[in-house]
PADRENRO-477567 format. One line per 8 residues: number of its first residue (from 1); their letters; for each residue x, y, z of C-alpha. Coordinates in Angstrom, 3 decimals, decimal comma. Example, Ala and Ser with C-alpha at 12.3 -4.5 7.8 and 13.67 -1.06 7.14 Angstrom:
# residues 2
1) as) 12,300/-4,500/7,800 ~ 13,670/-1,060/7,140
This chain:
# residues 409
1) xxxxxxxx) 0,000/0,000/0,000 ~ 2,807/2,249/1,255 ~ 4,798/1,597/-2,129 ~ 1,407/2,093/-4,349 ~ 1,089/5,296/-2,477 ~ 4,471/7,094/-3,024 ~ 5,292/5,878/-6,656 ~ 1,388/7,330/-7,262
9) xxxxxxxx) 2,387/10,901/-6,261 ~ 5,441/10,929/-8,229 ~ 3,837/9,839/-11,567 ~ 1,143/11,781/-11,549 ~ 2,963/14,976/-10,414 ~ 5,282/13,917/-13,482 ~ 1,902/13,882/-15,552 ~ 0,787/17,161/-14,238
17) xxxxxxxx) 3,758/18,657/-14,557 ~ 4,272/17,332/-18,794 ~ 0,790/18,164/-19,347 ~ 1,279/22,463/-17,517 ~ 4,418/22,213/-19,659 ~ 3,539/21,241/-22,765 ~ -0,426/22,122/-22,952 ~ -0,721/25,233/-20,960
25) xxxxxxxx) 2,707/26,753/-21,280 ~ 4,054/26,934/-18,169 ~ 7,871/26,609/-17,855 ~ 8,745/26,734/-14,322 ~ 6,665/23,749/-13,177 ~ 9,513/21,395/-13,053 ~ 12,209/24,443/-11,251 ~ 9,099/24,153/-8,827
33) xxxxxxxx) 9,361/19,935/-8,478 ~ 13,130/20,784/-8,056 ~ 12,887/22,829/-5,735 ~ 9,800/20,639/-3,781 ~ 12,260/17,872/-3,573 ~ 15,465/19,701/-2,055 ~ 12,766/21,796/0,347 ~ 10,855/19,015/1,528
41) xxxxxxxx) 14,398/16,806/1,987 ~ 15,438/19,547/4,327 ~ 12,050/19,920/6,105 ~ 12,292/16,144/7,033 ~ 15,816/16,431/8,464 ~ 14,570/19,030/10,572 ~ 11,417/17,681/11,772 ~ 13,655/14,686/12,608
49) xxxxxxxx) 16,219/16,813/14,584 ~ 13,789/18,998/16,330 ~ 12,211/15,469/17,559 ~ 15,397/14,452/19,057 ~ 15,798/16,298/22,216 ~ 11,757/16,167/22,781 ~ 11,893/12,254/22,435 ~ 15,144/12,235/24,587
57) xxxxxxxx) 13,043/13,910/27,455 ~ 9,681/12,029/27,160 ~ 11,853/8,664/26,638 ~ 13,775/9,302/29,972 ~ 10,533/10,185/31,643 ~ 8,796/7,112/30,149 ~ 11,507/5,093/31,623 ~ 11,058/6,582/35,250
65) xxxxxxxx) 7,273/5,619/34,993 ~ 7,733/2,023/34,053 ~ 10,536/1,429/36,517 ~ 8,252/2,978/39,224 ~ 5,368/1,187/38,292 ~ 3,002/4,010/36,782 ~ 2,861/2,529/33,629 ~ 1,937/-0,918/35,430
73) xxxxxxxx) -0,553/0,665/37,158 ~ -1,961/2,150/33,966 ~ -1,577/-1,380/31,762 ~ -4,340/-2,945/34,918 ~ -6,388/-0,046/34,483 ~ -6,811/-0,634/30,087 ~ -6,464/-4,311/30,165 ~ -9,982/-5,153/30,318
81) xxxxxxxx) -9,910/-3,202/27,440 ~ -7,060/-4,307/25,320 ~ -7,702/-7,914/25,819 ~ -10,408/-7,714/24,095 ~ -9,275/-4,945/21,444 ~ -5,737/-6,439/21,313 ~ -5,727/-10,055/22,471 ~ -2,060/-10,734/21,160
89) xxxxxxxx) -1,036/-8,591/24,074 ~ -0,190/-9,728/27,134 ~ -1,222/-9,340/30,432 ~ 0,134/-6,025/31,967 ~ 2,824/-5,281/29,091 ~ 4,911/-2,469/29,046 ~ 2,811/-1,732/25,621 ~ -0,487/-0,976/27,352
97) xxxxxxxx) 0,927/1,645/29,813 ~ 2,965/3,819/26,417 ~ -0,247/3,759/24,672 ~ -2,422/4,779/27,604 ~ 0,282/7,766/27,934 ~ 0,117/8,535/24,138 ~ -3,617/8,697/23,877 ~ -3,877/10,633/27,119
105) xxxxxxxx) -0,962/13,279/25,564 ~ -3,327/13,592/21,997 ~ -6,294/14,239/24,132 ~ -4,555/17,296/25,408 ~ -3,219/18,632/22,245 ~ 0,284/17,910/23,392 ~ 1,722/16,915/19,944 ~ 5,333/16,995/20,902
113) xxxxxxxx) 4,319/14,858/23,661 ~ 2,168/12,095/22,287 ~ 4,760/11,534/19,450 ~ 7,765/10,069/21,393 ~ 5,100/8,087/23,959 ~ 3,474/6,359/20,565 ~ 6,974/5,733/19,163 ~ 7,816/4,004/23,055
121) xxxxxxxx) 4,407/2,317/22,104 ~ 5,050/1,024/18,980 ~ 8,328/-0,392/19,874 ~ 6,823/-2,298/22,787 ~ 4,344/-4,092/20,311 ~ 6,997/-4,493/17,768 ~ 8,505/-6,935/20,435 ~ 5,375/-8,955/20,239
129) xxxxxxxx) 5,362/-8,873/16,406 ~ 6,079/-12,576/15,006 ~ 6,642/-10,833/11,813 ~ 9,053/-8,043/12,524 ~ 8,361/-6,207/9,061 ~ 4,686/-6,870/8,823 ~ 2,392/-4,356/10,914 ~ 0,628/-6,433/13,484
137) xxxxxxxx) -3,253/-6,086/14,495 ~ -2,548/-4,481/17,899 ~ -0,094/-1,809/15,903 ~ -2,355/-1,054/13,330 ~ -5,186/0,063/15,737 ~ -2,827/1,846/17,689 ~ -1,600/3,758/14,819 ~ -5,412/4,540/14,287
145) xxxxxxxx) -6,420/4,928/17,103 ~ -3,755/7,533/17,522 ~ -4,494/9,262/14,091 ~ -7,909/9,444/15,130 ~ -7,135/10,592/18,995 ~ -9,976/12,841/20,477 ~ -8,758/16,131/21,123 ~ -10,217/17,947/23,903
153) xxxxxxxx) -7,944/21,288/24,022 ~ -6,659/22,197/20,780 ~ -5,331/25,153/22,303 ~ -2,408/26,016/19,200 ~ -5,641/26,346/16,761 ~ -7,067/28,793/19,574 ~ -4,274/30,976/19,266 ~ -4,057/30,864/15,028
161) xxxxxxxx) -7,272/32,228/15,678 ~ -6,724/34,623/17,619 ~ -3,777/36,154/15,145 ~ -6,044/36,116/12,535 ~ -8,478/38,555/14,236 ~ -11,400/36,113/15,087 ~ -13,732/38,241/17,107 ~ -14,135/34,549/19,082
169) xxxxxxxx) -11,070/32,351/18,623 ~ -12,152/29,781/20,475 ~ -16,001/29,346/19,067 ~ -14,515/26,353/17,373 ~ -14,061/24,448/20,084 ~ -17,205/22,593/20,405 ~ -16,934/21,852/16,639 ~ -13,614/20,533/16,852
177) xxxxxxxx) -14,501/18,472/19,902 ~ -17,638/16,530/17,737 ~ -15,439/16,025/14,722 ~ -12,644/14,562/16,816 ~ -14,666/11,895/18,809 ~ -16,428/11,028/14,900 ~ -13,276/10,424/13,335 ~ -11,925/7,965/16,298
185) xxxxxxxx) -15,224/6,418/16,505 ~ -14,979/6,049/12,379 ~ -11,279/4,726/12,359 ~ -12,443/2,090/15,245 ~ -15,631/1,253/13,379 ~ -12,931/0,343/10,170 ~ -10,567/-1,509/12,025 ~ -12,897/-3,608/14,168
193) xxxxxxxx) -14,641/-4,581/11,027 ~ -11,399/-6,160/8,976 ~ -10,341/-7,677/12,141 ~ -13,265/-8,449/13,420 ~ -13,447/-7,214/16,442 ~ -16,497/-7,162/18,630 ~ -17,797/-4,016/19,648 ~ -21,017/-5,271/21,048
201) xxxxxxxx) -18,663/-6,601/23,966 ~ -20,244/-5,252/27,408 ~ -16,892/-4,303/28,454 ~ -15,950/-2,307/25,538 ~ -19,104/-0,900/25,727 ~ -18,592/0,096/29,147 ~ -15,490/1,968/28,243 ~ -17,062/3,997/25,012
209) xxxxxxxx) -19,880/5,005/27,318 ~ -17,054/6,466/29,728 ~ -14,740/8,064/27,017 ~ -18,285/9,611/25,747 ~ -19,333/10,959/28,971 ~ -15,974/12,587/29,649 ~ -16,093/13,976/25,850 ~ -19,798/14,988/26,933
217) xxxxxxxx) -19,212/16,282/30,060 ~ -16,234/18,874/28,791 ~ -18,811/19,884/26,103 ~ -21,512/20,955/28,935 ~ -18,516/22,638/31,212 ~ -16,905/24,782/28,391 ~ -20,036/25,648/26,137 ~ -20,901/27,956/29,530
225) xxxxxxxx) -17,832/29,862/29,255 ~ -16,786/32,556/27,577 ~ -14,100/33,207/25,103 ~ -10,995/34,342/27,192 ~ -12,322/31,779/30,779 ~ -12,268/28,731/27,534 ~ -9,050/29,285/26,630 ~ -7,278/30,164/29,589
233) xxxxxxxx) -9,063/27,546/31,136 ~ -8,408/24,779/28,893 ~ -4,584/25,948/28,365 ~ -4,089/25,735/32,228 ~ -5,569/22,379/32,551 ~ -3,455/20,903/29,737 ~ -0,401/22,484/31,450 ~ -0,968/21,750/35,018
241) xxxxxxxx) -1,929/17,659/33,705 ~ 1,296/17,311/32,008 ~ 3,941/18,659/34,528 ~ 1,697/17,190/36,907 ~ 2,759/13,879/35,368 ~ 5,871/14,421/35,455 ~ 6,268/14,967/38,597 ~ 3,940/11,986/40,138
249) xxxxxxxx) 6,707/9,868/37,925 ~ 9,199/11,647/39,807 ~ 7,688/11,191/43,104 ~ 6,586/7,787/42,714 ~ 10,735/6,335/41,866 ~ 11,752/8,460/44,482 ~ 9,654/6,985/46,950 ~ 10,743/3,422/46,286
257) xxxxxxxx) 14,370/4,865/46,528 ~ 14,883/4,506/42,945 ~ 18,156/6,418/41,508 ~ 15,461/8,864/39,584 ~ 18,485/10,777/37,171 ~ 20,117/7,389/36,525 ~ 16,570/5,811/35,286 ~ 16,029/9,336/33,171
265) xxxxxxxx) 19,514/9,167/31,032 ~ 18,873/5,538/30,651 ~ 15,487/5,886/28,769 ~ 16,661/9,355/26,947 ~ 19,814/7,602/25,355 ~ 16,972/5,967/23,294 ~ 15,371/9,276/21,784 ~ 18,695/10,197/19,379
273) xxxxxxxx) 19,083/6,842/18,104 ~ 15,109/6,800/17,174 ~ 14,845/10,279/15,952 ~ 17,414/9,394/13,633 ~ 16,223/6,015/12,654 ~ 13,067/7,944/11,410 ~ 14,522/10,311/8,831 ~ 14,744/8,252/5,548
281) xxxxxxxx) 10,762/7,483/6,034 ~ 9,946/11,313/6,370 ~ 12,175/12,098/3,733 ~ 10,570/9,609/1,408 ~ 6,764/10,545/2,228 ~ 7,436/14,548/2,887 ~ 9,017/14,660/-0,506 ~ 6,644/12,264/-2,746
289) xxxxxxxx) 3,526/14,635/-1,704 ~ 5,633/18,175/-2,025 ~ 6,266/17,306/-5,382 ~ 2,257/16,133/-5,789 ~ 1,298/19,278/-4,762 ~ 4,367/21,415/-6,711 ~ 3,051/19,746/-9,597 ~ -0,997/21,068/-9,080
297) xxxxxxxx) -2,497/17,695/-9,202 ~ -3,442/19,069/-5,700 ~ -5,618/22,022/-6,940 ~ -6,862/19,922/-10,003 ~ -8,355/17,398/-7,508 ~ -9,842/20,645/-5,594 ~ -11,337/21,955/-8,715 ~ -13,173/18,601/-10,156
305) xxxxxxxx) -15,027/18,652/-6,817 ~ -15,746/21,994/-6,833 ~ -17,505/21,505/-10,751 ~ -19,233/18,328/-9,075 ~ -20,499/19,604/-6,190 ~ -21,797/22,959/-8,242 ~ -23,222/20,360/-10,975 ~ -25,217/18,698/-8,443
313) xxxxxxxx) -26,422/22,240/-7,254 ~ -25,077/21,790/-3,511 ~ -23,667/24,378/-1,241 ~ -20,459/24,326/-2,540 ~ -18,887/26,882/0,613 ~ -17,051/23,982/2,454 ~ -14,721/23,341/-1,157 ~ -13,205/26,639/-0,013
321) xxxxxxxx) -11,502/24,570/3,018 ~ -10,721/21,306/1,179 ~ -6,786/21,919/0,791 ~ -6,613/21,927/4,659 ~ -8,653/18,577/4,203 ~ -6,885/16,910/1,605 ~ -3,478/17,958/2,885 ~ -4,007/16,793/6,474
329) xxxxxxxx) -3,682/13,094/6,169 ~ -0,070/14,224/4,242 ~ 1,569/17,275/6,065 ~ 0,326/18,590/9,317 ~ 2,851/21,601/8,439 ~ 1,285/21,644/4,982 ~ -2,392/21,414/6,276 ~ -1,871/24,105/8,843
337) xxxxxxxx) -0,426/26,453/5,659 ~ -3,672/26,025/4,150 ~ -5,709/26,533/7,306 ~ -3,883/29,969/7,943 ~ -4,165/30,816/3,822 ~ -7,730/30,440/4,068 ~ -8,424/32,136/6,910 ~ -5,904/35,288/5,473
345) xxxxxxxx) -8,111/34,980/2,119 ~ -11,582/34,268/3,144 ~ -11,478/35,369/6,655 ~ -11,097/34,197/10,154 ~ -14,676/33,785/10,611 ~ -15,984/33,128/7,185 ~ -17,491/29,863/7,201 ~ -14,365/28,364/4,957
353) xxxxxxxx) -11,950/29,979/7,931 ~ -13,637/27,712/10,485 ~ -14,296/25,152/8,686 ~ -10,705/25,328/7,723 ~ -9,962/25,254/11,880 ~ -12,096/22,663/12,781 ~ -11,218/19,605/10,146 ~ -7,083/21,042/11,458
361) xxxxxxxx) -8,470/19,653/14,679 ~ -10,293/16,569/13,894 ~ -7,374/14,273/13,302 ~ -3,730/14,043/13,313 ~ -1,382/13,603/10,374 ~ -1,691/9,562/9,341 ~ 0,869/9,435/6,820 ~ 3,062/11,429/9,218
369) xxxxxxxx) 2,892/9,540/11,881 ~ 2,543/6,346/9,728 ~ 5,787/6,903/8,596 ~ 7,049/8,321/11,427 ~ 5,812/4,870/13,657 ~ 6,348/2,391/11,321 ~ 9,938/3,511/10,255 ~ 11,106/3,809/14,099
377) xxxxxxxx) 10,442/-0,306/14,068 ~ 11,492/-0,786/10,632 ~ 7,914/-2,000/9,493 ~ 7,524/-1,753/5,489 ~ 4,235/-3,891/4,688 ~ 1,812/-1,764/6,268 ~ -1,548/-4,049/5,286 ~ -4,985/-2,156/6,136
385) xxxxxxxx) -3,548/0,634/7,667 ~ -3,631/3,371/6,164 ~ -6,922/2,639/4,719 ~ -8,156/2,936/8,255 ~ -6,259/5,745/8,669 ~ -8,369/7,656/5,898 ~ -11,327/6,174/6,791 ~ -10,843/7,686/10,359
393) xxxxxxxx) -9,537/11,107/8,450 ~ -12,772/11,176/6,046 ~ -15,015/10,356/9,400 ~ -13,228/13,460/10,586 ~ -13,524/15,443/7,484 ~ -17,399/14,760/6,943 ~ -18,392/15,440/10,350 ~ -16,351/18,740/10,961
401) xxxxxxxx) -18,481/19,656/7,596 ~ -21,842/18,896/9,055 ~ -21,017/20,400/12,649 ~ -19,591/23,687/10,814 ~ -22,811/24,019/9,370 ~ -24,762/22,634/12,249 ~ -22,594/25,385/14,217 ~ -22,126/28,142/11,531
409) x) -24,416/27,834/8,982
């Protein structure tokens, strides 16, 4: 799938780029692949070096937690729920506790965060893997269930907002919040269905109802707030959980006499050598889709569904936001580019502005952090998912449209 996917962008931005060339004249298309290539080459080496010291920290942190029994502690808590989601996973493994960290560090809008805790994750499984370059069940519903990750405080689109000159930055919260919880409900929905998984389970039930009261419950709380109580609010909360973390991990070795800075440079030793590791997969995706969109095959795709939506006489105001919606499964850099362009051209709050906001805050990057994931542990045969993935990121797209109208009319 992965190797369909990346020889696809490059031939048809080779197409495109012919076709501008030859047909309509344009000359500079391919100084503009050129240039995508080198550009997006460099972007990847510096997404991967700006990881390293983050992954360092959360890595050394990570290892405090599991040596002090946190994570243990969090593995009981999930495995009624992983044993039936995951069943190749064992009883309390050092797996369960990472991905209860990484889901909990998305649900905060703590990017920089989540990413080293899913990589921890993924490594944990990857131990478990009988077929080291073949993604396994349990990592392919991690990886969507972290693509799809319910974001309670996206606090960074807040502040976009609020540069912009939104009269109400954060009226796109509640929006945001709905579109979230459909796309991780949609990217479960796919992946229990190929592996056949049973929802219907009272104990997975049991835990949806709680994730959905919690989801429901911050709804009712914030939607009484105003604008500067909901972010300031929100911000602090996200803050004061995540230092608050790290210092219960603290607190916890130090309590069973643990040598705390010994554990730390143990478990941060590991966050060069991944961060590293991960480079020639971001190189290889960040590239293949610069050159895809250098090429216009981007904007062509936006313009046939602009001519089909106006054919079937639809409100055609959402296809103003698209590029943030067809770029976010690629480039969350890229995606957020598009979000600020259309809220510079059409206005912060114009309907395509926060639409634009919302689907930025409905799902993470998949190809990103498919690449990102599945390079740390050397997996290359990716099976279903990134079609999960997408299927998560159009549950996302499709309900951030019908809330932003719901919301915004």
């Amino acid at each position: 799938m992965l190797n369909f996917i990346w020889v696809f962008f490059f031939l048809t931005a080779f197409i495109c780029a012919v076709y501008k060339c030859l047909v309509l004249g344009d000359q500079t298309v391919f100084a503009e692949l050129i240039t995508a290539l080198f550009s997006q080459s460099k972007t990847a080496f510096n997404i991967a070096l700006g990881l390293c010291g983050i992954m360092a920290f959360w890595l050394g942190m990570l290892n405090i937690a599991e040596q002090s029994g946190f994570i243990g502690l969090l593995s009981r808590l999930l495995n009624p729920l992983f044993s039936r989601l995951m069943p190749e996973i064992p009883k309390d493994h050092p797996a369960l506790g990472a991905m209860a960290m990484n889901i909990a560090a998305n649900m905060l809008g703590l990017d920089n965060a989540a990413t080293p805790m899913g990589i921890k994750a993924m490594q944990e499984l990857q131990s478990l893997n009988p077929h080291p370059d073949q993604a396994s069940n349990a990592q392919i519903l991690f990886l969507v269930i972290n693509t799809s990750a319910v974001t309670l405080f996206p606090v960074t689109i807040f502040a976009y907002r609020a540069q912009m000159g939104a009269a109400n930055p954060s009226d796109v919260f509640l929006p945001i919040l709905l579109a979230t919880y459909g796309a991780a409900l949609s990217g479960l929905l796919a992946v229990a269905v190929v592996q056949k998984i049973n929802l219907l389970d009272r104990v997975i039930l049991a835990y949806l109802a709680a994730i959905s009261l919690l989801v429901f419950g911050l709804l009712a709380y914030f939607y009484r707030l105003d604008q500067q109580q909901m972010l300031q609010q929100s911000a602090m909360l996200s803050h004061v959980l995540l230092f608050g973390l790290v210092i219960v991990f603290i607190s916890a070795a130090v309590y069973q006499g643990l040598n705390v800075y010994e554990l730390f440079i143990s478990g941060a030793k590991q966050g060069f050598q991944t961060a590293i590791g991960i480079i020639p997969y971001l190189i290889a995706m960040l590239v293949a889709f610069g050159v895809f969109r250098a090429s216009g095959a981007l904007e062509l795709i936006t313009g046939a569904i602009r001519w089909l939506v106006e054919l079937c006489g639809l409100d055609g105001r959402f296809i103003d936001a698209l590029p943030t919606a067809l770029l976010k499964p690629f480039s969350g850099s890229g995606a957020r580019a598009m979000m600020i362009d259309t809220m510079q051209s059409q206005g912060a709050d114009s309907f395509a502005g926060r639409l634009a906001c919302v689907v930025q805050g409905s799902t993470e990057t998949t190809f990103y952090v498919l690449a990102v994931y599945f390079g740390a542990v050397g997996i290359s045969r990716i099976r279903h998912a990134a079609a999960c993935g997408l299927i998560a990121d159009l549950g996302g797209m499709l309900t951030a449209i019908f809330v932003t109208y719901w919301f915004f009319g």
